[in-house]
ROFIKE-321852 format. One record per atom (N, C-alpha, C): residue in three letters; y, x, z. Coordinates in steps of 0.2 Angstrom, whole numbers, padded with zeros to 4 digits, always signed. Layout:
BEGIN
ALAYXZ...
//
This chain:
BEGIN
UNK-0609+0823+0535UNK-0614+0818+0534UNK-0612+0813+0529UNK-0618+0811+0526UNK-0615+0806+0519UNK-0612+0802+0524UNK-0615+0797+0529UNK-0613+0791+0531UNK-0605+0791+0533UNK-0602+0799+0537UNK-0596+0800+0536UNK-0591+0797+0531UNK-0595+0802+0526UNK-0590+0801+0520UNK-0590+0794+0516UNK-0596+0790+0517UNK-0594+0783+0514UNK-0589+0780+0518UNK-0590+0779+0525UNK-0585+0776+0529UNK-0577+0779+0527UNK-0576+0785+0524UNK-0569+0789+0522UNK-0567+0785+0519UNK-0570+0782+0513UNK-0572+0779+0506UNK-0570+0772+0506UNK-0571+0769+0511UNK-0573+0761+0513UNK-0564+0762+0515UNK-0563+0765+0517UNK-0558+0762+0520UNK-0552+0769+0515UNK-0552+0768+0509UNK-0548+0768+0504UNK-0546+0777+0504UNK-0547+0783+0510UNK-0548+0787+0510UNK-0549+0793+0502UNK-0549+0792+0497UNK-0552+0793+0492UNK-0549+0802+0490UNK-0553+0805+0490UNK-0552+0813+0488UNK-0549+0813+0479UNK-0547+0817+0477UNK-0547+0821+0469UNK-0555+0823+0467UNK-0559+0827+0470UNK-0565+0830+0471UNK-0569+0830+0474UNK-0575+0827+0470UNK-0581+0826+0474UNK-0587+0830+0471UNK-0593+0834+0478UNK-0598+0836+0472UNK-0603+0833+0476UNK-0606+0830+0475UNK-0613+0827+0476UNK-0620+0831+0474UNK-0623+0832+0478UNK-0627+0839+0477UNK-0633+0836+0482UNK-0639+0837+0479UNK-0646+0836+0482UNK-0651+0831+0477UNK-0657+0832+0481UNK-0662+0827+0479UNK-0663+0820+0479UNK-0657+0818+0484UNK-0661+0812+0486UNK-0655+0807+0482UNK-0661+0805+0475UNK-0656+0801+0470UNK-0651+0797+0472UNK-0654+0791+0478UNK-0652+0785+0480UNK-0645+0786+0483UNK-0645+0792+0487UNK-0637+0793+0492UNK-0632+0795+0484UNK-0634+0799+0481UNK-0630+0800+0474UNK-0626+0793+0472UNK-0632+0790+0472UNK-0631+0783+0466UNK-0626+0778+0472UNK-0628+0778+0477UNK-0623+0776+0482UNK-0618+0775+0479UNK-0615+0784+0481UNK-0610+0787+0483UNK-0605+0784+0477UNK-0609+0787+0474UNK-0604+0783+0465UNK-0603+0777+0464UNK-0606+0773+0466UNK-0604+0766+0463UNK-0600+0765+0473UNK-0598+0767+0475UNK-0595+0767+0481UNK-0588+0768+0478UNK-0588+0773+0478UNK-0582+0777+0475UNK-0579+0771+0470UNK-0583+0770+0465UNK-0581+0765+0457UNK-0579+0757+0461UNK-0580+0756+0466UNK-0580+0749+0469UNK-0571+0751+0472UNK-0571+0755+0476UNK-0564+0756+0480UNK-0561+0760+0473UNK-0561+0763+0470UNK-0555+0765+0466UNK-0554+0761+0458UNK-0558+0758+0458UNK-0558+0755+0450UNK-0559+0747+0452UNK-0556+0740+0449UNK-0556+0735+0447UNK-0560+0735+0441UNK-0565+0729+0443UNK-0569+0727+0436UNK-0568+0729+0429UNK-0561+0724+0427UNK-0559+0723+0421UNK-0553+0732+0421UNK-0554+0736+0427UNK-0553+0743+0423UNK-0557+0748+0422UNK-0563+0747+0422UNK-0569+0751+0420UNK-0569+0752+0414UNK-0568+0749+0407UNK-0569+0747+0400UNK-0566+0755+0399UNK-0559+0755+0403UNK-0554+0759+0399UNK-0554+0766+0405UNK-0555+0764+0412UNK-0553+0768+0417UNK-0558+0772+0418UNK-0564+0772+0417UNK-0571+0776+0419UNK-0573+0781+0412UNK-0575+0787+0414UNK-0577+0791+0408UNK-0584+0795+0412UNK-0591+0795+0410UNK-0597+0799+0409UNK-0598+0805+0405UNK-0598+0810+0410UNK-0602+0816+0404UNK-0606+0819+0407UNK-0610+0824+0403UNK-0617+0825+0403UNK-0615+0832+0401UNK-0614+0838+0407UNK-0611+0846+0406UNK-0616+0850+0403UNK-0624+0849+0402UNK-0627+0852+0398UNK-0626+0849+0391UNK-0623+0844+0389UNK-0619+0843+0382UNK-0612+0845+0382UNK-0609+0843+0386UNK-0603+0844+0383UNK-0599+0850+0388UNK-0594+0853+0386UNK-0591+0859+0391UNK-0585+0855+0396UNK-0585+0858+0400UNK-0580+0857+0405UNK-0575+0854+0404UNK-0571+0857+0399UNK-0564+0858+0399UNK-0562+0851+0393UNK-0566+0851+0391UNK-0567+0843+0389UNK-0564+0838+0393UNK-0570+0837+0399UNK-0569+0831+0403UNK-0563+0832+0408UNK-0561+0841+0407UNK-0553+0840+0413UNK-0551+0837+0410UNK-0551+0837+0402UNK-0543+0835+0397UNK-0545+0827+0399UNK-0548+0824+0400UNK-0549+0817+0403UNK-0547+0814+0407UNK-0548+0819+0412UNK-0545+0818+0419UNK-0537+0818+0419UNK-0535+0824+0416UNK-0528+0825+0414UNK-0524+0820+0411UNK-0527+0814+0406UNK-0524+0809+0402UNK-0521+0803+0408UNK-0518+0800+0406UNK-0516+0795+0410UNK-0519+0789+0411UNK-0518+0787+0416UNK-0524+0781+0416UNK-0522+0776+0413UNK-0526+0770+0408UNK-0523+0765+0405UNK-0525+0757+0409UNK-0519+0754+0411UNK-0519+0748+0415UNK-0522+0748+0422UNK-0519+0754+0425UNK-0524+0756+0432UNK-0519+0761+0434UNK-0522+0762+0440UNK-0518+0769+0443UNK-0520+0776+0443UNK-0528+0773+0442UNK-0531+0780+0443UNK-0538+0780+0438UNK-0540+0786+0436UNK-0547+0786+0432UNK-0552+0790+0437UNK-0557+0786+0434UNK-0564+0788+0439UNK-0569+0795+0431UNK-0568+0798+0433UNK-0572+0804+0428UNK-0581+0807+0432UNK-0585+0803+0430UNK-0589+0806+0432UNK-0594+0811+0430UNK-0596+0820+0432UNK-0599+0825+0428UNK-0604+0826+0430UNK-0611+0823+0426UNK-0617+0826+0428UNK-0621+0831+0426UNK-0625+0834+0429UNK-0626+0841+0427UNK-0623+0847+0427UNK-0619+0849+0432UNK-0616+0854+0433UNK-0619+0862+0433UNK-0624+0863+0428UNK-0630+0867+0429UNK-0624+0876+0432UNK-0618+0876+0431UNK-0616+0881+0435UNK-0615+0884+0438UNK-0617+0877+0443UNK-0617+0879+0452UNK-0625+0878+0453UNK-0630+0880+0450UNK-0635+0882+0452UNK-0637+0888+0448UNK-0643+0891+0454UNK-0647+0896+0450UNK-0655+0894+0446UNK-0655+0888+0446UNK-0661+0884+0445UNK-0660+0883+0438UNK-0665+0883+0434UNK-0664+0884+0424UNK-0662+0878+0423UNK-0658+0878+0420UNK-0654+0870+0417UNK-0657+0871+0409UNK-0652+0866+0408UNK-0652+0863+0399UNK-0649+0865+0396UNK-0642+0868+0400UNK-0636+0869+0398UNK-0636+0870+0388UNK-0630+0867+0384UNK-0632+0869+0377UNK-0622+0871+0375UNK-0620+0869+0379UNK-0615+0873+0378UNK-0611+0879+0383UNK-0605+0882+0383UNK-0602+0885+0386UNK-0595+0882+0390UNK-0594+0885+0397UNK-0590+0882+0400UNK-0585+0886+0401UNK-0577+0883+0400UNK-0575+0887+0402UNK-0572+0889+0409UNK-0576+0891+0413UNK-0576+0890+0422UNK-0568+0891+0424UNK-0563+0895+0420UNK-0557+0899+0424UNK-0554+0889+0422UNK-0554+0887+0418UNK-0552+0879+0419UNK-0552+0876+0422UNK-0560+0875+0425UNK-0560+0869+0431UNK-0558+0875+0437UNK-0557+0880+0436UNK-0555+0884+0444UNK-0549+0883+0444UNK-0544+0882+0439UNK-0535+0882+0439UNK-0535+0871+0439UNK-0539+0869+0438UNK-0539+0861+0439UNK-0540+0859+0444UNK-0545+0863+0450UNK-0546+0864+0456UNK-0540+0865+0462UNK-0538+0869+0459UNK-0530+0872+0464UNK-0524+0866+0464UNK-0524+0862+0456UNK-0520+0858+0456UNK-0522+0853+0454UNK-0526+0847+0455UNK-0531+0842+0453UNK-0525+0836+0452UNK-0528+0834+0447UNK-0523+0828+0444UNK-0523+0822+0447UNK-0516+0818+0449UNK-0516+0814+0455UNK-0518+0808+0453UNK-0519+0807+0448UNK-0521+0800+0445UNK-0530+0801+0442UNK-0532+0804+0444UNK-0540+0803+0443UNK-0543+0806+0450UNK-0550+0803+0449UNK-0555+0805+0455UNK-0561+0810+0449UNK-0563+0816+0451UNK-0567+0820+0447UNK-0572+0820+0452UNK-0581+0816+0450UNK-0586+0818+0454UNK-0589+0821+0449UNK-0593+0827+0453UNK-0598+0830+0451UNK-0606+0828+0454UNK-0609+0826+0448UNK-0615+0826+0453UNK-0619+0831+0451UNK-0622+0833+0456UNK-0627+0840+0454UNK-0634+0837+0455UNK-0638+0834+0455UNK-0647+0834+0458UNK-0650+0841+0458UNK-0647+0846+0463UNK-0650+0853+0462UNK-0654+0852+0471UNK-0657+0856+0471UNK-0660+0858+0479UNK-0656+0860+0480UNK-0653+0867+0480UNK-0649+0871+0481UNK-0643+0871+0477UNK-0637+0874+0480UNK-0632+0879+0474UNK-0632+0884+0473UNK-0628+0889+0470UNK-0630+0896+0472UNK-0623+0897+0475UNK-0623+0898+0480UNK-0620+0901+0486UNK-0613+0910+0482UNK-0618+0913+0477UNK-0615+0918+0476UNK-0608+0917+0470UNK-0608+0910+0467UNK-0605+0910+0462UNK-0597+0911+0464UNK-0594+0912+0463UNK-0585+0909+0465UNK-0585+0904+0462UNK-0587+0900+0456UNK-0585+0892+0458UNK-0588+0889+0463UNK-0594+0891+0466UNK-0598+0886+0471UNK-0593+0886+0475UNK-0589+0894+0476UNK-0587+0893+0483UNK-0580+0888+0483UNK-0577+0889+0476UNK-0573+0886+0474UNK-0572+0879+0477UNK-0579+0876+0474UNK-0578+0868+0475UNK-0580+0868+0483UNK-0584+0871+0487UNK-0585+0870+0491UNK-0579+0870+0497UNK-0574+0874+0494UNK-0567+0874+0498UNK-0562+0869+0497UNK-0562+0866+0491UNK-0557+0861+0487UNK-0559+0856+0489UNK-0564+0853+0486UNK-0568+0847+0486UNK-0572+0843+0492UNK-0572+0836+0492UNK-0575+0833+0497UNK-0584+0833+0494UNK-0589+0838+0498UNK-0594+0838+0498UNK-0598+0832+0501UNK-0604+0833+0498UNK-0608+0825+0500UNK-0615+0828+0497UNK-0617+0831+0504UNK-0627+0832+0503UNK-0629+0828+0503UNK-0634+0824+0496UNK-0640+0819+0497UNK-0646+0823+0497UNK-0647+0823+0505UNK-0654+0825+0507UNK-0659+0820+0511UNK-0663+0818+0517UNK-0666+0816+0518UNK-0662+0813+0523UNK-0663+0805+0524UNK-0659+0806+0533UNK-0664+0804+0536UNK-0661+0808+0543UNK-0666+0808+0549UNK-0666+0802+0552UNK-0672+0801+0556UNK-0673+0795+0558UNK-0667+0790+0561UNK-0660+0794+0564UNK-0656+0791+0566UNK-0652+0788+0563UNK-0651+0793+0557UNK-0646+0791+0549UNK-0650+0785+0546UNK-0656+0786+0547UNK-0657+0781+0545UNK-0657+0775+0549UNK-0659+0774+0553UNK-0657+0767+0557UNK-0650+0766+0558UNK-0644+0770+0556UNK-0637+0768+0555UNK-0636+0764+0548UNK-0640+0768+0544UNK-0640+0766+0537UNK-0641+0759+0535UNK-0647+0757+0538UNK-0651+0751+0539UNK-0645+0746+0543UNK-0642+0748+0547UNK-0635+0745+0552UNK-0632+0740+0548UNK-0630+0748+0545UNK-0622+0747+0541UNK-0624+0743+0534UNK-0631+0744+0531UNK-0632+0741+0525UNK-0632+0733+0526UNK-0633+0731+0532UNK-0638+0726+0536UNK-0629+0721+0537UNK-0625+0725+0540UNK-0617+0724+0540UNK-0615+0720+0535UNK-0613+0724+0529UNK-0611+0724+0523UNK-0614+0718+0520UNK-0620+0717+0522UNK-0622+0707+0520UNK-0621+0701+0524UNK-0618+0704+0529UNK-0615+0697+0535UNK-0622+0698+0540UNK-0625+0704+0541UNK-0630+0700+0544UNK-0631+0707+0550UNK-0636+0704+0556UNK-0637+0711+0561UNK-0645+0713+0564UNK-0645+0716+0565UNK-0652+0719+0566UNK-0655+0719+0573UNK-0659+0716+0575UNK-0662+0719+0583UNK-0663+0724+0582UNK-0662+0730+0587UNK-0664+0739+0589UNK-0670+0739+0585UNK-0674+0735+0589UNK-0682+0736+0587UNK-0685+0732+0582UNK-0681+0731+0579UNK-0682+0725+0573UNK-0681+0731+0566UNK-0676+0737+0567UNK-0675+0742+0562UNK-0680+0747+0562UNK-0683+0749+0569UNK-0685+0752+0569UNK-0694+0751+0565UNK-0695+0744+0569UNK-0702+0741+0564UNK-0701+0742+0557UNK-0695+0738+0554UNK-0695+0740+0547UNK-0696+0745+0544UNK-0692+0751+0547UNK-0693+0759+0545UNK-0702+0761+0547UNK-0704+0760+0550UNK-0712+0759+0553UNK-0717+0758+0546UNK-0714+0749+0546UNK-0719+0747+0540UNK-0718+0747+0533UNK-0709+0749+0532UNK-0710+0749+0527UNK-0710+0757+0522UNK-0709+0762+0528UNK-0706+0769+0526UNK-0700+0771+0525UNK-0698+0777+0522UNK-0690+0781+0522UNK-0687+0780+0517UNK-0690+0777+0510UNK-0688+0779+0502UNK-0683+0773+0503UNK-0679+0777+0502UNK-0673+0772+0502UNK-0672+0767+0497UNK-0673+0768+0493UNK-0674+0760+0487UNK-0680+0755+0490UNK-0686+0756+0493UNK-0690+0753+0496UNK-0684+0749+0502UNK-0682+0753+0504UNK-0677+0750+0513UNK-0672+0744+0508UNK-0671+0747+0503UNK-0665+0742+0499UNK-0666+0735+0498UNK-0673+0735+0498UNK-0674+0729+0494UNK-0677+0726+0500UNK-0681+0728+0506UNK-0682+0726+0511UNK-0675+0721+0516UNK-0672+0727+0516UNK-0664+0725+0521UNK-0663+0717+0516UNK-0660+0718+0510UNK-0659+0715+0504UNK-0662+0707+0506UNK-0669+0707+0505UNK-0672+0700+0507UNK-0673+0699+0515UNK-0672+0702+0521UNK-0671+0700+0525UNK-0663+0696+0527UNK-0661+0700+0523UNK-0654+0697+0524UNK-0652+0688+0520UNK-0656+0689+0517UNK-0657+0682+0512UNK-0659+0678+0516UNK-0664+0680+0518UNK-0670+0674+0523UNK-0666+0671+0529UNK-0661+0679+0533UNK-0658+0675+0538UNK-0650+0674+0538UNK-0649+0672+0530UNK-0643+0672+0529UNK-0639+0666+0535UNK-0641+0660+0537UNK-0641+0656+0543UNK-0641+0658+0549UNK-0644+0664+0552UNK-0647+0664+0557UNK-0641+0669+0559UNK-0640+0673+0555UNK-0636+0679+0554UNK-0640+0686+0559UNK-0645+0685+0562UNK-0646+0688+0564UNK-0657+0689+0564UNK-0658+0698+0561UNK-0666+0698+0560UNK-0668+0701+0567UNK-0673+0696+0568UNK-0677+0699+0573UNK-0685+0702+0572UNK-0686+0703+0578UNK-0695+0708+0575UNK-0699+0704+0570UNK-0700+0698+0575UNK-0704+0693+0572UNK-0703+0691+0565UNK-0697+0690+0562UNK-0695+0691+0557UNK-0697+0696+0551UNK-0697+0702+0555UNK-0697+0709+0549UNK-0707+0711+0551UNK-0710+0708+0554UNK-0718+0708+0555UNK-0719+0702+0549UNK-0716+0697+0549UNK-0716+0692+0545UNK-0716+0693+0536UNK-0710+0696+0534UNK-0708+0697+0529UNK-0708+0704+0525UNK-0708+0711+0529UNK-0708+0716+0525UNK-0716+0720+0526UNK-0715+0721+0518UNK-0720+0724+0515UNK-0724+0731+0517UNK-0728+0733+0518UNK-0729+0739+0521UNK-0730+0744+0514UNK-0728+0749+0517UNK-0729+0754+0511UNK-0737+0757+0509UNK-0738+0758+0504UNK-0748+0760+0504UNK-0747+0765+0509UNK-0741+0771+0509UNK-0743+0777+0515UNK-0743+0774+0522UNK-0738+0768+0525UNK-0737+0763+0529UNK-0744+0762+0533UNK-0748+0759+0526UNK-0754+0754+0529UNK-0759+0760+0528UNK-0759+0767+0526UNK-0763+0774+0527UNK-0762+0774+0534UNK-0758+0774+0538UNK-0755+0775+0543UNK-0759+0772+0549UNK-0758+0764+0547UNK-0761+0760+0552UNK-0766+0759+0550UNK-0771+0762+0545UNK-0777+0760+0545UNK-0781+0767+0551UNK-0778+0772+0548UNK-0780+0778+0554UNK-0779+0776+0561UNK-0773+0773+0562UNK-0770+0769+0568UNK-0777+0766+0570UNK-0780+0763+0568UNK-0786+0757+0571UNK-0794+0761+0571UNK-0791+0767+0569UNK-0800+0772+0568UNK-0799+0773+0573UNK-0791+0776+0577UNK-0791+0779+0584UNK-0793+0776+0590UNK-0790+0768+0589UNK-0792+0762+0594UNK-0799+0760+0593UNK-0803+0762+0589UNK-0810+0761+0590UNK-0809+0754+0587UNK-0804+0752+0581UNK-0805+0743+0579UNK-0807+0746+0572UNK-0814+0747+0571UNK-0817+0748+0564UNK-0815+0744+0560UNK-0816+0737+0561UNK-0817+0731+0558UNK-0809+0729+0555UNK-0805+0733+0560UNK-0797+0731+0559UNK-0796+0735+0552UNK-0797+0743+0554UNK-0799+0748+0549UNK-0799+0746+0540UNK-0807+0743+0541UNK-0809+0741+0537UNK-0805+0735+0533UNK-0804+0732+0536UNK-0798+0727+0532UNK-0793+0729+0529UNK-0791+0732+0531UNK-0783+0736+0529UNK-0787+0740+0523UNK-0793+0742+0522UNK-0795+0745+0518UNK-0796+0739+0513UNK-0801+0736+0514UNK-0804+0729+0510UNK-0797+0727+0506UNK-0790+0727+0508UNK-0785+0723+0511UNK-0781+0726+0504UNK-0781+0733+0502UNK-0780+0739+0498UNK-0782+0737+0491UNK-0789+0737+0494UNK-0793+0736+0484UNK-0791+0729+0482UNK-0790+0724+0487UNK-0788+0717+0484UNK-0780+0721+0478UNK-0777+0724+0482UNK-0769+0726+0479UNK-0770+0731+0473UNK-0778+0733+0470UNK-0780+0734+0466UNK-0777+0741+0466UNK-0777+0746+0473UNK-0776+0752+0473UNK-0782+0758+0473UNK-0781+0762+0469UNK-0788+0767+0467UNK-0790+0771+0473UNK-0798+0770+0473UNK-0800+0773+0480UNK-0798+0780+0479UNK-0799+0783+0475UNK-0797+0791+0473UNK-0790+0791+0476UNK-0785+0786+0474UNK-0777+0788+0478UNK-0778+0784+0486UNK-0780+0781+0487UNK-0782+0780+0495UNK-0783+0787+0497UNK-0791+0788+0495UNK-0792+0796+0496UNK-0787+0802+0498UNK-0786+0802+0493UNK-0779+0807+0493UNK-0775+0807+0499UNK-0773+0800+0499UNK-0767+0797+0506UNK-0770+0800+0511UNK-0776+0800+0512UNK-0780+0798+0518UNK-0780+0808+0521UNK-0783+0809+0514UNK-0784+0818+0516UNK-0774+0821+0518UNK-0770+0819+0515UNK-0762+0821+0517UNK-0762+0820+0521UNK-0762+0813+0524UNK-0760+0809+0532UNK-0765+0816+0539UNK-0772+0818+0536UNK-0774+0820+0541UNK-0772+0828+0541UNK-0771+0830+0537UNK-0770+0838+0534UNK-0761+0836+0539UNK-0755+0833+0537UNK-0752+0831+0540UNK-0752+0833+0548UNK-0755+0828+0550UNK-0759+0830+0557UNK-0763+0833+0561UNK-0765+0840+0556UNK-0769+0844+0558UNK-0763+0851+0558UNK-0756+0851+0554UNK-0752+0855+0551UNK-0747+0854+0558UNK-0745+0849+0559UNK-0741+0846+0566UNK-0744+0847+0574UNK-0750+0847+0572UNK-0754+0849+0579UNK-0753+0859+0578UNK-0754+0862+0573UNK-0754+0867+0575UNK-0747+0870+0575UNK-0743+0868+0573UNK-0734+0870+0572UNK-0733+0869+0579UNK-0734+0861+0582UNK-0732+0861+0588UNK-0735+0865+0594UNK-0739+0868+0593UNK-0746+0872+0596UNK-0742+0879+0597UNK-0738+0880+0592UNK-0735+0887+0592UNK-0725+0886+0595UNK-0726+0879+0596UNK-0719+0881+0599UNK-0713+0877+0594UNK-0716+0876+0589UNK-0710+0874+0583UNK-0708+0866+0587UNK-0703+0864+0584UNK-0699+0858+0585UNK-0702+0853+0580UNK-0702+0848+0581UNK-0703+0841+0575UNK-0696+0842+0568UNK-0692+0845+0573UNK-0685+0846+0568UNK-0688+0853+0561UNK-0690+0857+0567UNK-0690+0862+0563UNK-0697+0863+0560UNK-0706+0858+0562UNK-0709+0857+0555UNK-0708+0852+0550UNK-0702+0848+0550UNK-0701+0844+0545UNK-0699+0850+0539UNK-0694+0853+0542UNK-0690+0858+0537UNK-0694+0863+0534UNK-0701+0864+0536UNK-0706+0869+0537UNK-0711+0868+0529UNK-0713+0861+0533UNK-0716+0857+0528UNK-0714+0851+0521UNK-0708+0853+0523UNK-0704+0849+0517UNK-0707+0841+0518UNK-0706+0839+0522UNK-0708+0830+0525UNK-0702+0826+0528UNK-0703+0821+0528UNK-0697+0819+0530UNK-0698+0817+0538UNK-0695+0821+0543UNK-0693+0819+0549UNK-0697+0814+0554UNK-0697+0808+0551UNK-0700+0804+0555UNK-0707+0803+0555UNK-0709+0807+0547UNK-0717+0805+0547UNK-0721+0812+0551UNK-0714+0818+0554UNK-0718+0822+0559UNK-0720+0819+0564UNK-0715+0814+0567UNK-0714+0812+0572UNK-0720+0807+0572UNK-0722+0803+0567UNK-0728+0797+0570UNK-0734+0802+0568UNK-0735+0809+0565UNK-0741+0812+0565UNK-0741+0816+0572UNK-0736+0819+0574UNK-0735+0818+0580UNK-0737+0816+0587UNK-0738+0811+0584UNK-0742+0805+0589UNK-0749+0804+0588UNK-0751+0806+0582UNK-0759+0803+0582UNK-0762+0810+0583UNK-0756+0817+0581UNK-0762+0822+0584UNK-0764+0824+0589UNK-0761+0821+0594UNK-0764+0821+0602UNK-0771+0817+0602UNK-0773+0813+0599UNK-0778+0810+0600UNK-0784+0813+0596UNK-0783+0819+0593UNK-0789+0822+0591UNK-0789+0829+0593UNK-0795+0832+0594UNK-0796+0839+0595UNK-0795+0842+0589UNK-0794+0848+0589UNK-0794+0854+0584UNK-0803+0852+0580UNK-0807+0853+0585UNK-0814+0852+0581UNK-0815+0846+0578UNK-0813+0838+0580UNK-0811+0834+0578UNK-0810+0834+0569UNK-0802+0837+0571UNK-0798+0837+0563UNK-0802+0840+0558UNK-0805+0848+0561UNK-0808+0853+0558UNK-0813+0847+0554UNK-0819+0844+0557UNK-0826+0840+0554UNK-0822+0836+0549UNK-0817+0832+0552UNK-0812+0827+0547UNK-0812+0828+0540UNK-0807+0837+0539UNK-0805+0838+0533UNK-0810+0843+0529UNK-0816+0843+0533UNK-0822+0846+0528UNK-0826+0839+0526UNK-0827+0833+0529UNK-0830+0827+0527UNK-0824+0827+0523UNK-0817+0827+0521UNK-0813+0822+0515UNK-0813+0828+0510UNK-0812+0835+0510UNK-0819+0840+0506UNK-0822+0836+0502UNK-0829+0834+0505UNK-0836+0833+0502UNK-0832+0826+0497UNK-0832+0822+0501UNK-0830+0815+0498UNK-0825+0816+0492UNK-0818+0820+0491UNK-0816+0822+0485UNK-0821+0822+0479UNK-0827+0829+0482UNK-0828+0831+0479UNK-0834+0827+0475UNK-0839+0822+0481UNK-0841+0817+0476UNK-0838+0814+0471UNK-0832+0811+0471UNK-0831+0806+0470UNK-0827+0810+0462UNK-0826+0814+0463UNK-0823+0819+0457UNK-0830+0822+0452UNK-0834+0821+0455UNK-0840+0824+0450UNK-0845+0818+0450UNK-0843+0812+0452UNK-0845+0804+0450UNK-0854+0805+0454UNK-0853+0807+0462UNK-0861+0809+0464UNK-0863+0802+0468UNK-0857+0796+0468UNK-0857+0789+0472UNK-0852+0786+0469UNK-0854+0780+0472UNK-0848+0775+0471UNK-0842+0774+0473UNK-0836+0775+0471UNK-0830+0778+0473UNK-0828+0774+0478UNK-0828+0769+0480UNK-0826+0763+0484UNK-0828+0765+0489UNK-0838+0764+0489UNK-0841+0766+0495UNK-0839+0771+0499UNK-0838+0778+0494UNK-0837+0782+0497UNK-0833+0783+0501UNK-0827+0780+0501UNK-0821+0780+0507UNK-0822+0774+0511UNK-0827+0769+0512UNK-0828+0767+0516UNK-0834+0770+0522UNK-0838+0775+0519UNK-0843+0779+0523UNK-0840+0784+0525UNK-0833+0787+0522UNK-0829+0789+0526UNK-0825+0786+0532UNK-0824+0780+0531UNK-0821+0777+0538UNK-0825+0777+0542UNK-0831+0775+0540UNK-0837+0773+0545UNK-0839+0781+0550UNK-0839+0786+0546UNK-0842+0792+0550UNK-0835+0794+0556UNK-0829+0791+0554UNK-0823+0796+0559UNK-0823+0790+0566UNK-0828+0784+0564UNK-0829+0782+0572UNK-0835+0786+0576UNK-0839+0790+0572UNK-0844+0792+0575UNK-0845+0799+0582
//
């Protein structure tokens, strides 16, 4: 688990070999200036850190780098992006690598540098002997989604590292309203922690106070108040939208995902599946099974059905200009009380 290996990190832990591998850019970019904080001083960066870009340049390049001696430091941070190698997925690659290198650099890693690789691939190929290579050698670090618990750790430990502490249900609201895109959460934790730099500690009241709600956030609770029968409330959050000068066509959208969402999760759970095992189904992230989850008990099957043939029709006006694009989503709101 990333959060594992940052905590490895933190407390000086530092491997020869790292391959960072996955989609979710933010744990990536982490990990790396994590690594660059614990093993590099400021004024050794200039001479101590080297970047390459393995669809430009060949491997055996950045070992000989790795290999040089560190100057005015004890160790060199070599960071490799692009490893198109270890994927089956089409790269850029514009040169040749010479793989038996980094496999004999592997076996004997030089004691005075840290070698990361970062790969942003979905996958590795599994079949390669280098995959298996690094996968045996090297300290791996999936950047994938974290689950709703990783993330309220994350949120924790982020919330820590500024002097500051969270109420249970203070994290959990946050994650609520503001969402999972971890750069979103950064910049939330970020200013919360500013506000209660005195208090030292964020409470609810606080994070209802100060953090911003995501447009898929406030999709969420606007559906939220179609449930509760608060049309009026509804309609605000809609009103509340176009002030933020957001396109009724990408509302729309939102609006047809969140219930399609919730029509997918009613019938996955219908068959048996797990919330773990539709998120991995539907490629969604974890928690947003979980709060559609929640709203698909409150509709029937024939419900949803009427739903997503009315967001149907309304697309299709609104894409062949047959009303007023604004109106339209709100005579959609108006009929899902009916």
């Amino acid at each position: 688990m990333v959060l594992d290996i940052w905590k490895q990190i933190k407390q000086k832990q530092i491997a020869p070999v790292y391959l960072l591998y996955g989609t979710e850019a933010f744990l990536i970019n982490e990990t790396k200036q994590l690594l660059l904080n614990q093993v590099l001083a400021e004024e050794e960066m200039d001479f101590n850190l080297s970047t390459y870009d393995l669809e430009e340049t060949p491997i055996e390049v950045a070992l000989e780098d790795a290999e040089t001696f560190p100057f005015m430091g004890e160790k060199r941070v070599i960071f490799l992006h692009n490893p198109g190698f270890l994927t089956a997925e089409k790269t850029k690659d514009k040169v040749e690598h010479n793989i038996a290198k980094l496999e004999a650099y592997l076996k004997t890693p030089s004691p005075y540098a840290v070698v990361v690789f970062s790969a942003p691939y979905e996958k590795l190929d599994e079949r390669k002997k280098i995959t298996k290579e690094l996968k045996k050698l090297a300290v791996m670090v999936e950047a994938k989604k974290l689950n709703e618990n990783e993330l309220k750790l994350w949120v924790r430990d982020r919330a820590a590292a500024s002097g500051i502490e969270f109420e249970p249900e203070a994290i959990e609201l946050m994650i609520n309203l503001a969402g999972t895109n971890l750069f979103m959460l950064t910049n939330e934790v970020d200013k919360l922690a500013l506000y209660s730099e005195s208090e030292k500690k964020v409470s609810v009241q606080t994070v209802e106070k100060l953090v911003a709600r995501s447009l898929e956030q406030n999709i969420f609770a606007l559906i939220e108040k179609v449930l509760q029968r608060k049309m009026s409330d509804a309609l605000r959050i809609y009103y509340d939208l176009q002030k933020q000068n957001e396109e009724p066509i990408k509302i729309l959208s939102l609006l047809g995902g969140q219930f399609r969402l919730i029509y997918q999760v009613k019938d996955l759970s219908r068959r048996g599946y797990g919330q773990q095992q539709i998120a991995s189904f539907l490629k969604v992230h974890p928690f947003r099974v979980k709060l559609a989850a929640g709203q698909a008990g409150k509709f029937s099957d024939e419900e949803l059905s009427r739903i997503m043939a009315m967001l149907a029709d309304a697309d299709y006006q609104m894409k062949t200009g047959g009303m007023n694009k604004s109106l339209l989503v709100e005579m959609f709101l108006l009929k899902l009380n009916q």
